[in-house]
C-alpha positions as semicolon CSV with decimal commas, in nm:
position;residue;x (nm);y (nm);z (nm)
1;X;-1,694;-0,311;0,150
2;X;-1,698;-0,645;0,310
3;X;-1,831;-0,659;0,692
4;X;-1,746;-0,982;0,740
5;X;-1,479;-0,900;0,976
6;X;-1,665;-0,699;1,170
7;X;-1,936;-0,922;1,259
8;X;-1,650;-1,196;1,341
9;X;-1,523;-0,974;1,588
10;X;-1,828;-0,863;1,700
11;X;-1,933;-1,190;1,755
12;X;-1,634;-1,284;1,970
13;X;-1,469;-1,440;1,674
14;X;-1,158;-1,413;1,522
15;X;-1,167;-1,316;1,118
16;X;-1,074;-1,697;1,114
17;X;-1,337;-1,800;1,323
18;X;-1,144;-1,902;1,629
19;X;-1,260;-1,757;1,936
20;X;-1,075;-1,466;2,059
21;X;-0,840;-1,505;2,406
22;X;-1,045;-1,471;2,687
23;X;-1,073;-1,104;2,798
24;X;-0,989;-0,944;2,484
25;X;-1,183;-0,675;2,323
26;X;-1,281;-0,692;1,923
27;X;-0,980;-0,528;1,740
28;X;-1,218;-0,260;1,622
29;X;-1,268;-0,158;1,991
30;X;-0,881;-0,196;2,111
31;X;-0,703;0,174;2,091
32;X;-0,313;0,053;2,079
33;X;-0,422;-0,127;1,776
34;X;-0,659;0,165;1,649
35;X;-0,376;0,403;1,665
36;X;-0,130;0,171;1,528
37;X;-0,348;0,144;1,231
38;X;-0,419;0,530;1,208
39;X;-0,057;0,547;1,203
40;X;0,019;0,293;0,948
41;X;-0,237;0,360;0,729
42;X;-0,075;0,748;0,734
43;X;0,247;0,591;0,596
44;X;0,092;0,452;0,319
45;X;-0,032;0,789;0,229
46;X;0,313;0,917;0,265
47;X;0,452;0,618;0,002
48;X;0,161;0,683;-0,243
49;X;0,242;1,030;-0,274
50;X;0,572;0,946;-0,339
51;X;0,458;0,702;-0,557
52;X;0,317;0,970;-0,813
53;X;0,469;1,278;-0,712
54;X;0,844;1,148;-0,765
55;X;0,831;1,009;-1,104
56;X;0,634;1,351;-1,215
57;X;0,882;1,544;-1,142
58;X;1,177;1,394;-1,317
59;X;0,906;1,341;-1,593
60;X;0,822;1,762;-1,582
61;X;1,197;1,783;-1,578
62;X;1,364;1,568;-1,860
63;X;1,037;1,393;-2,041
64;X;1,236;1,095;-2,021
65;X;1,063;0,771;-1,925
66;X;1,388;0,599;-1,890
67;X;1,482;0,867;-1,610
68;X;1,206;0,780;-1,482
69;X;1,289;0,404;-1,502
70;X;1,680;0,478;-1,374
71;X;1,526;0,662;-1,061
72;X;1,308;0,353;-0,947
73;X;1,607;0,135;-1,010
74;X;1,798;0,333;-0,798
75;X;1,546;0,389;-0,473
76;X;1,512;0,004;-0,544
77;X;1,856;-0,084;-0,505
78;X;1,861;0,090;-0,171
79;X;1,600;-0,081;-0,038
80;X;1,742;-0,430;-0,143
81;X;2,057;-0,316;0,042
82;X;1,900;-0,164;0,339
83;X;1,739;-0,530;0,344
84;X;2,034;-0,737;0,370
85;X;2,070;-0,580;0,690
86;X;1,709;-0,498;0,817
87;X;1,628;-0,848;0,972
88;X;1,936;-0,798;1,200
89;X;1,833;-0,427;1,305
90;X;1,488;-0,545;1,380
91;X;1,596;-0,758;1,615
92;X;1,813;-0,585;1,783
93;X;1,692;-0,278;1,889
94;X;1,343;-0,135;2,054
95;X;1,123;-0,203;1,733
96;X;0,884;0,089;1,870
97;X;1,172;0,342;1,864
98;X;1,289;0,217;1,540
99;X;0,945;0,325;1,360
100;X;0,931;0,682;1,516
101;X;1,306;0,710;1,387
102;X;1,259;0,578;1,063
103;X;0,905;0,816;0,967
104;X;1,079;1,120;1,157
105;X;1,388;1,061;0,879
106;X;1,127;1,038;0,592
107;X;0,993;1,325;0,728
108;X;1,300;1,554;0,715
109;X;1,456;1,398;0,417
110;X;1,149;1,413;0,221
111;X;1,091;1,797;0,341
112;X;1,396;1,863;0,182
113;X;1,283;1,835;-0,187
114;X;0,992;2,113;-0,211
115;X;1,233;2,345;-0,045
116;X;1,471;2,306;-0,305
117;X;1,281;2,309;-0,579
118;X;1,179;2,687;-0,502
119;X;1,522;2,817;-0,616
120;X;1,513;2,564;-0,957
121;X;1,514;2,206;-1,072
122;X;1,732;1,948;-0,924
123;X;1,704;1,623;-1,071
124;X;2,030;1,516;-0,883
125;X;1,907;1,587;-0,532
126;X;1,601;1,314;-0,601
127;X;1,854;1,058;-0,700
128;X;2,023;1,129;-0,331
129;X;1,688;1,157;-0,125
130;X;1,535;0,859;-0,312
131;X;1,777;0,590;-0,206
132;X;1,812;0,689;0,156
133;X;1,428;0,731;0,193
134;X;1,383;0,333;0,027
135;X;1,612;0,214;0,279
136;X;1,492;0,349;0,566
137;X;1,131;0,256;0,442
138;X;1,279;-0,078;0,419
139;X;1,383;-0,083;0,785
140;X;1,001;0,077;0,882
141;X;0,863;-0,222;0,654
142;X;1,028;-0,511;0,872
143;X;0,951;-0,381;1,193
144;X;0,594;-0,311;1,093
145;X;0,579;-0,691;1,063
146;X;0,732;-0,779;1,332
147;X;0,519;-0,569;1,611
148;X;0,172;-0,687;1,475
149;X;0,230;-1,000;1,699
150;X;0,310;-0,797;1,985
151;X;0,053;-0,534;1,963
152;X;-0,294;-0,782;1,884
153;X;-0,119;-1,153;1,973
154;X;-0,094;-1,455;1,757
155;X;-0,478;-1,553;1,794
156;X;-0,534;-1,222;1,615
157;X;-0,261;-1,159;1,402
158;X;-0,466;-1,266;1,077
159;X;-0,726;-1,056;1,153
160;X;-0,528;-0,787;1,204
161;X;-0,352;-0,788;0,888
162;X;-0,670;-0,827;0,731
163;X;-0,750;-0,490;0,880
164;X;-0,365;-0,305;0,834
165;X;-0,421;-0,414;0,405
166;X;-0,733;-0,328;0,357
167;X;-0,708;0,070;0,535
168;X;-0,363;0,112;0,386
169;X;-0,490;0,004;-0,008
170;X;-0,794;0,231;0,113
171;X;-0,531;0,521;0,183
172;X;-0,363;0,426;-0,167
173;X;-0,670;0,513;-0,291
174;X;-0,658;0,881;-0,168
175;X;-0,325;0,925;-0,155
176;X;-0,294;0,869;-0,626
177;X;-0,583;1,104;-0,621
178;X;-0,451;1,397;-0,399
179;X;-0,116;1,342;-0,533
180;X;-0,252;1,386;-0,881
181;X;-0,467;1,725;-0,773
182;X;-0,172;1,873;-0,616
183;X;0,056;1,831;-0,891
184;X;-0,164;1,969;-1,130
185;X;-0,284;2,225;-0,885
186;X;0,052;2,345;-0,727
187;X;0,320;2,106;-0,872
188;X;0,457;1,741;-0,808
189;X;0,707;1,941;-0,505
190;X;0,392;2,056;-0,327
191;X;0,270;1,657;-0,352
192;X;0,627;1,566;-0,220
193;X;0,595;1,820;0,075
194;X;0,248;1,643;0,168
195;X;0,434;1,324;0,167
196;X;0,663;1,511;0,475
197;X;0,401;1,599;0,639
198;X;0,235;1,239;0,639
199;X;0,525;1,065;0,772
200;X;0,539;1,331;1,074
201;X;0,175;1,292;1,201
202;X;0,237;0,905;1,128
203;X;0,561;0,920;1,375
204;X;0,359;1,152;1,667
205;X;0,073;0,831;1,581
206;X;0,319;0,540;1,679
207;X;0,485;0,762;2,040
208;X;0,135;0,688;2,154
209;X;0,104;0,298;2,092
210;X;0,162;0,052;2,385
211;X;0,299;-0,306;2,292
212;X;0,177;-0,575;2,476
213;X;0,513;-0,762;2,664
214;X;0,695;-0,420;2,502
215;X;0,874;-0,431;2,171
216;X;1,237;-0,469;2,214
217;X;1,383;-0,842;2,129
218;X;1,291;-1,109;2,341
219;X;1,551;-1,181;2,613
220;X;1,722;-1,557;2,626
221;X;1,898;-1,808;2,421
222;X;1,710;-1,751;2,110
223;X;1,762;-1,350;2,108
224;X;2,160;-1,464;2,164
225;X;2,370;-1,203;1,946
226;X;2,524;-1,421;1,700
227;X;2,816;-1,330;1,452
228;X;2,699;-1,068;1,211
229;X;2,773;-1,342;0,936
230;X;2,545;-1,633;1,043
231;X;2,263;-1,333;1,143
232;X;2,240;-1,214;0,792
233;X;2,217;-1,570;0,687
234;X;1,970;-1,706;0,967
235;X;1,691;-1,586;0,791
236;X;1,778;-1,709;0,448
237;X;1,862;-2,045;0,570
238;X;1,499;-2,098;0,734
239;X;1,376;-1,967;0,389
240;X;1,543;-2,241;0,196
241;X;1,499;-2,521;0,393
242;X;1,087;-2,512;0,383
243;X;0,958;-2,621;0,082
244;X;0,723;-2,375;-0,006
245;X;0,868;-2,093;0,119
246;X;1,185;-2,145;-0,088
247;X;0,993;-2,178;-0,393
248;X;0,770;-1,871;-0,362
249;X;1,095;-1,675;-0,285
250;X;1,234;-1,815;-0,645
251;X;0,928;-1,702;-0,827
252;X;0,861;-1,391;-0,671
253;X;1,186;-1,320;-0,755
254;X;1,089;-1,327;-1,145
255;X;0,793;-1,186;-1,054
256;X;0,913;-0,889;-0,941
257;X;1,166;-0,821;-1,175
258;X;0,899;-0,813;-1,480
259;X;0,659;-0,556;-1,216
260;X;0,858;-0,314;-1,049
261;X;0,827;-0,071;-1,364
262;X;0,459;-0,115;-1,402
263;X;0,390;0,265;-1,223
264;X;0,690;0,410;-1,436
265;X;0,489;0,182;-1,782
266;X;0,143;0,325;-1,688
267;X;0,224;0,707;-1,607
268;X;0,399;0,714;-1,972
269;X;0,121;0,537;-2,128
270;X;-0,079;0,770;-1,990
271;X;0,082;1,059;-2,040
272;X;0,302;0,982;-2,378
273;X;0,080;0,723;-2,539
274;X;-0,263;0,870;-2,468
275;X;-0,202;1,235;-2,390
276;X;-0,359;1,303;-2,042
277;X;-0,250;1,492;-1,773
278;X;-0,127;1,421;-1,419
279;X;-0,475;1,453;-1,255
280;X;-0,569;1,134;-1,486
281;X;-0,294;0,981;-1,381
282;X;-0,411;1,029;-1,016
283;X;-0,743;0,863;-1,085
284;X;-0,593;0,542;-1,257
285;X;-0,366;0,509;-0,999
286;X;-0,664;0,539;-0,735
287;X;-0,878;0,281;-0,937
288;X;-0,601;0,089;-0,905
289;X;-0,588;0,101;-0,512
290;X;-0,933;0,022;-0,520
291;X;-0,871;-0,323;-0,716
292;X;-0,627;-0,416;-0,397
293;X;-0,848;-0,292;-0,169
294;X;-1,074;-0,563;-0,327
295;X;-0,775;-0,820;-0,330
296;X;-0,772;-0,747;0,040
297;X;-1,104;-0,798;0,126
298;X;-1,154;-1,115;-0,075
299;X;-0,845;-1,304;0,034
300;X;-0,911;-1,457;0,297
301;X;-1,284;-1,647;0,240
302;X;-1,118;-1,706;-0,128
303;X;-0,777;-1,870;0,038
304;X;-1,040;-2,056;0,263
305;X;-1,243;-2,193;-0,027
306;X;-0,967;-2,240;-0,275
307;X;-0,675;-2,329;-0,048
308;X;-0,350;-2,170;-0,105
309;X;-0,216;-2,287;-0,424
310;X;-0,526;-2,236;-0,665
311;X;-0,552;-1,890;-0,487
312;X;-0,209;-1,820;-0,534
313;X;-0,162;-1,947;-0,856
314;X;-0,475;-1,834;-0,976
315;X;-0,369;-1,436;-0,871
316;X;-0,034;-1,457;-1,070
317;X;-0,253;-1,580;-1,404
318;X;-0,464;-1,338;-1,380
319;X;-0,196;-1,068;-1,339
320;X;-0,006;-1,228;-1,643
321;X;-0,343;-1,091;-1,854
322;X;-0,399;-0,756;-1,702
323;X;-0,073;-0,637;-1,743
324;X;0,007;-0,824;-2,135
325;X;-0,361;-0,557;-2,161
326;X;-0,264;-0,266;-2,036
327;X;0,017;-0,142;-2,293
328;X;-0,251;-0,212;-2,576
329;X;-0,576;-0,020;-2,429
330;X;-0,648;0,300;-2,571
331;X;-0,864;0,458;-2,365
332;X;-0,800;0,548;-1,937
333;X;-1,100;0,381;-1,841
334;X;-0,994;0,019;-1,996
335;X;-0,644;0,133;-1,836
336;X;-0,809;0,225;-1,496
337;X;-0,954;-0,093;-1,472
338;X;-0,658;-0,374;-1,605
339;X;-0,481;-0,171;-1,358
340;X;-0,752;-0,253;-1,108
341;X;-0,765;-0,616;-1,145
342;X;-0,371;-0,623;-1,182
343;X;-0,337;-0,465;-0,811
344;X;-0,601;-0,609;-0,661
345;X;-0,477;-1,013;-0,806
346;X;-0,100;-0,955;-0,675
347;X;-0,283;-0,798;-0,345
348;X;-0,378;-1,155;-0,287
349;X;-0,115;-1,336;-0,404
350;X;0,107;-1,123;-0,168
351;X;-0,097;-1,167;0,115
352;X;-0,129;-1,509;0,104
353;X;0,253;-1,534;0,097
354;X;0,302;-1,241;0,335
355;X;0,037;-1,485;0,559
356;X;0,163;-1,792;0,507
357;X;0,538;-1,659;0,617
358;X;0,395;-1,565;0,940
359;X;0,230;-1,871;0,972
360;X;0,544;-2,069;0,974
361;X;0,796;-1,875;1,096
362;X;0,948;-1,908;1,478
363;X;0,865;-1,579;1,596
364;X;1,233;-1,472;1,733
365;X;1,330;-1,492;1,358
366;X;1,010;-1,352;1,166
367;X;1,219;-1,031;1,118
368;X;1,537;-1,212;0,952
369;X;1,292;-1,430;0,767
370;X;1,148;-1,143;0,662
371;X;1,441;-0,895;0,563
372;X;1,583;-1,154;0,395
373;X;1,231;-1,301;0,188
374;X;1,196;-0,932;0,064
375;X;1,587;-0,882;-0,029
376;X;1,599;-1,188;-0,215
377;X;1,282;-1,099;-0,463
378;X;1,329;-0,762;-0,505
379;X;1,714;-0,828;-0,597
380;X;1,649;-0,822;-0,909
381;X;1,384;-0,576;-0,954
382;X;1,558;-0,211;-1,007
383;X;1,743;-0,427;-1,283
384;X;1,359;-0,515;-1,449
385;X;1,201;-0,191;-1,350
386;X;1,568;-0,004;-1,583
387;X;1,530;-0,284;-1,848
388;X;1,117;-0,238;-1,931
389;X;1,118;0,150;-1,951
390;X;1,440;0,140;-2,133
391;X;1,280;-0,113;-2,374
392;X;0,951;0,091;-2,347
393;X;1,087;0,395;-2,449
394;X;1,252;0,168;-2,795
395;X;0,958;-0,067;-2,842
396;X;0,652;0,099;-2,716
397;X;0,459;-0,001;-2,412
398;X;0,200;-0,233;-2,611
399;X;0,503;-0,455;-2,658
400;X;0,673;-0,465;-2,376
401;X;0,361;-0,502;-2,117
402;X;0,268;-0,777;-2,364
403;X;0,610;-0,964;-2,318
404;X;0,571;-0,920;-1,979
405;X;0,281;-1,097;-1,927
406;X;0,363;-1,359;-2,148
407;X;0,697;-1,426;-1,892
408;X;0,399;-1,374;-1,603
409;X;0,202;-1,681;-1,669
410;X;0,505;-1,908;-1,733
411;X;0,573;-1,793;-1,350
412;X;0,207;-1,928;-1,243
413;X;0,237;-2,235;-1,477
414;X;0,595;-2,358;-1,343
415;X;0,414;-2,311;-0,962
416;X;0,159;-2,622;-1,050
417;X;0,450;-2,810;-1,060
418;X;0,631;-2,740;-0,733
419;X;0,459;-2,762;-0,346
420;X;0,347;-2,429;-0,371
421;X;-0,002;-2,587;-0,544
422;X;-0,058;-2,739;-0,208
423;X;-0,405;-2,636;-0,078
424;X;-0,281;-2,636;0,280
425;X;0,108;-2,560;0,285
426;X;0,134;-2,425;0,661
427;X;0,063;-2,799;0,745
428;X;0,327;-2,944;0,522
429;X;0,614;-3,116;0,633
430;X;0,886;-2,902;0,720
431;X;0,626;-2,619;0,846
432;X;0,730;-2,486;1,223
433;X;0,426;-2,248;1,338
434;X;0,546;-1,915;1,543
435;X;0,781;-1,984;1,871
């Protein structure tokens, strides 16, 4: 692991280089943002056991990759329609309260599901829990972003999520592995009722983090309640009318709708392809976290070499290979590490554009920006994730993963011709840094 951050900060530097505010400690030694972290990075756990444990179970149940395919389309479509309305939550109510509320929910909701399935299988129940849990996680998602500027300020806030990516793809890599160990130990329900558990000590994490300046919505004419109407759209408007920004949101679009079914692709490659069990599929998905951990670590002195286009555009094409590979390996370790290289290239790409959002954005609207960046490219994404395990399931997953990266690198090819190839976009015209 990297330690360039840590000498930055230890230095009295920013992971940019700037010098730190005067007064404030090295994020490593501040405890609202320690805790924050410990608390984040137990959410992630939460998601990654859900991640595994989830599609298991409907796969123990019916054997049915396309079930498996139907589910993610369905927790998906929650969460694009819990996004449509995030942005306005966000900023509206006490963003602190919001997160306790939304991991307490998980929590319960999620508890539910190992209780049930000691009196029998109930496929139905998931496609209930599922959908409310995505949208909620959804509304936890956009506040996340929103209170990083409020908990470490703006000098910081690149360091900082520097920091949050790197512990949370280091708590993907746990989370796959458990996930897979307690499903074959005890079942994929026992793996769900971890994922409670996670979301619980996560919740008791954030009751003990102090906001600098507090966390409910700034008071004064740019907090003004507008109409619900031009809030849903205030966020979408600032989108389109940068130049970058509205053409990442176009592409990630596409690129999401030819992704979202890569977990559902690789756990029946694994397991219906290849033959392994769900403790192998635990370890891929853990070498996989350990690519984005990578990804993490290497964006920013690769952005700061490379600029943001060539880094950007250079992530996608490199995705575009890994995943056309992945369908057509025969063995888990060539599997274990495409999926490596895939997760840790579209960890940089989307933290570069995650970045570069931030970067731009007037802060009194980074939450609307943001609800309504991530409901706009994951629109269409339950509709890919149904479409390539329905087509897997017909055509094999050689084929499909190989049409998908074909569609992959037309995405990175059509970005050289657009702004998004500039090396320096947050300085472009049309570019407003945070208010």
């Amino acid at each position: 692991m990297s330690t360039e951050p840590e000498s930055a900060a230890a230095a009295g530097e920013s992971a940019v280089g700037e010098p730190l505010p005067h007064g404030a400690r090295p994020l490593r030694r501040d405890r609202n943002f320690g805790v924050f972290w410990a608390a984040q990075t137990l959410s992630v756990l939460g998601d990654s056991f859900a991640l595994i444990a989830l599609p298991l179970l409907v796969l123990h149940a019916t054997g049915s990759v396309a079930q498996m395919g139907l589910l993610t389309a369905v927790g998906g479509a929650a969460a694009v329609v819990s996004g449509v309305f995030a942005g306005v939550v966000v900023d509206r109510v006490d963003r602190r309260k919001l997160l306790i509320g939304c991991d307490l929910v998980r929590m319960v909701l999620y508890a539910v599901i190992p209780l049930v399935w000691i009196f029998g299988q109930q496929i139905w129940l998931l496609y209930v829990i599922l959908p409310l849990c995505e949208a909620v996680g959804m509304l936890f998602s956009v506040g996340y972003v929103t209170v990083v500027r409020n908990l470490v300020g703006a000098e910081r806030i690149t360091e900082a999520n520097g920091r949050l990516n790197a512990t949370a793809a280091a708590a993907g890599v746990v989370g796959p592995v458990c996930a897979g160990l307690v499903a074959a130990w005890s079942g994929p329900a026992a793996a769900v009722g971890v994922d409670a558990a996670s979301f619980g000590v996560s919740a008791v994490c954030i009751g003990f983090v102090r906001f600098k300046g507090g966390t409910h919505p700034a008071r004064g004419a740019a907090a003004v309640r507008q109409r619900l109407g031009k809030d849903l759209l205030a966020g979408a408007s600032f989108l389109f009318r940068h130049p970058v920004l509205r053409v990442l949101t176009v592409l990630l679009s596409f690129f999401s709708f030819l992704t979202l079914g890569l977990n559902d692709l690789l756990i029946y490659h694994l397991k219906h392809d290849l033959g392994r069990d769900d403790g192998t599929v635990g370890t891929v998905f853990a070498a996989g976290a350990l690519g984005t951990i990578a990804g993490a670590l290497l964006v920013a002195p690769v952005r700061r070499r490379l600029g943001f286009g060539r880094t950007w555009i250079g992530a996608v094409a490199v995705c575009a290979f890994a995943l056309a590979g992945v369908g057509w390996s025969g063995s888990v370790p060539a599997v274990a590490a495409l999926t490596a290289v895939f997760l840790g290239c579209t960890s940089v790409a989307g933290t570069c554009s995650m970045s570069l959002r931030q970067e731009v954005t007037p802060e009194h609207l980074l939450g609307r920006v943001t609800s309504a960046f991530w409901t706009i490219h994951y629109s269409a994404a339950p509709v890919g994730a149904a479409v390539l395990t329905w087509a897997a399931q017909r055509h094999g997953t050689a084929a499909v993963g190989a049409v998908a990266g074909v569609c992959c690198l037309l995405i990175a090819v059509l970005a050289l011709f657009t702004p998004v190839r500039l090396a320096r976009p947050e300085r472009s015209p049309g570019s407003s840094g945070p208010a």
